[in-house]
Structures are given as C-alpha cells and as structure tokens.
C-alpha positions in Angstrom: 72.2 36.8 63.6 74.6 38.4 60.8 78.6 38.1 61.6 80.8 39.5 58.8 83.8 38.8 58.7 87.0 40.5 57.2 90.6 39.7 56.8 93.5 42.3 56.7 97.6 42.0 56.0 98.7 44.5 58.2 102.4 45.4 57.9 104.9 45.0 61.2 105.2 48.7 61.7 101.0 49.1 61.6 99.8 46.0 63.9 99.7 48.7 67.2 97.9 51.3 65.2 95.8 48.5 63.5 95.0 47.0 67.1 93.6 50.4 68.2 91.8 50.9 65.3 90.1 47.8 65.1 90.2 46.4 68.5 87.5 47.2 71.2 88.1 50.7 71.9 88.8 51.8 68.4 86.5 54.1 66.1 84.6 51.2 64.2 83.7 49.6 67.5 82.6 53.2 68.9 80.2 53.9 65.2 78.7 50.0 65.6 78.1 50.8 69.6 75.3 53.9 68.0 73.0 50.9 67.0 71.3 48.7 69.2 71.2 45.8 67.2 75.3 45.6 67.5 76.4 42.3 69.1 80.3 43.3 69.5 83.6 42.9 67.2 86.6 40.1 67.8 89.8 41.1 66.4 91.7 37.8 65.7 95.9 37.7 64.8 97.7 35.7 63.0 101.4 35.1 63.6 102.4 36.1 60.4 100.7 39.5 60.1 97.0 38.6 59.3 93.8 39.8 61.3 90.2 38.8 61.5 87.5 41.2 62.3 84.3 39.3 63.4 81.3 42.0 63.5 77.7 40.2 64.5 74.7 42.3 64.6 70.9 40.4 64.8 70.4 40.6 61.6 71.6 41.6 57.8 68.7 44.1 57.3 69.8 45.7 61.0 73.4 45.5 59.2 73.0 47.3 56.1 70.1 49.9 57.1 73.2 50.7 59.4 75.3 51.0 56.8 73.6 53.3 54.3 72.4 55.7 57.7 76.3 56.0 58.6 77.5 55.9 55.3 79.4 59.0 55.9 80.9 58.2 58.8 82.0 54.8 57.4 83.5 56.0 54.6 85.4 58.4 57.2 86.7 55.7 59.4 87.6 53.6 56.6 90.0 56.1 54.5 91.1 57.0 57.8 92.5 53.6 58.1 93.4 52.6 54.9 97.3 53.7 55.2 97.5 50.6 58.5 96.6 47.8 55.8 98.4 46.4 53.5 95.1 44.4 51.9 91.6 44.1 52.9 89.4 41.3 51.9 85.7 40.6 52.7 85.7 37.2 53.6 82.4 36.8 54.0 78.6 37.2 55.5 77.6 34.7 57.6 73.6 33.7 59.1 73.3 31.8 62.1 
C-alpha cells in the first residue's frame, strides 16, 4: 500500500472551491477513480487554513505508471487548480 500525502495553505476566500476540487467529488478523485488500483482520497482541515490530501493506491509502481499514463490530464487538473492554493508541499510517500 502507497498513501501520499500533500499539504496546501489555502486562502479564506478558496477553502469552498478547494473543498470541491479536492474533496470526493472533485476532478482528482474522478482521474484516480480510472485506475483500479485507487484506494480513495481524505481531505483533512486545519483550523487555520491548512489541508491534507491522503491518496493510497496498492502500490508505488500502480502510483506512478498512473502518473506518467495521465500525465496530461494531471498536469490539466493541477494548473487548473493552482489559483485555490496559496502553497503546496509534498509531504511525503508513505509504505505500509
């Protein structure tokens, strides 16, 4: 099992816009859903304007031979939603 996890400082006037982005009805959650080897996305808040997204998949190579077939369509998604962060920070990939 892979989970990657990212944090984001989302300004006040984005956190709805960031919530439907990243949340489970949002665009990344609808590319991930194309692969069977997704395991589903949490999207944590903070009270003072900081969100977790917790990805797991079943494995890193199922991760990132996702990644480079949808690299297109991540790129997408991702300038898409750059303008509803204020930062965005890797935190981390993480084997269980």
């Amino acid at each position: 099992m892979l989970t990657v996890i990212w944090k984001y400082r989302v300004a006040a006037q984005s956190k709805a816009a960031f919530e439907a982005a990243y949340g489970p009805e949002g665009p990344w959650v609808e590319l991930f859903s194309e692969s069977p080897d997704y395991d589903g996305t949490e999207l944590l808040r903070s009270e003072d304007g900081v969100y977790l997204t917790i990805d797991r998949w079943i494995s890193a190579d199922a991760y990132d031979n996702f990644v480079t077939l949808h690299r297109a369509d991540y790129a997408d998604i991702d300038e898409e939603c750059e303008p509803l962060t204020e930062s965005e920070e890797l935190v981390g990939r993480f084997l269980a």
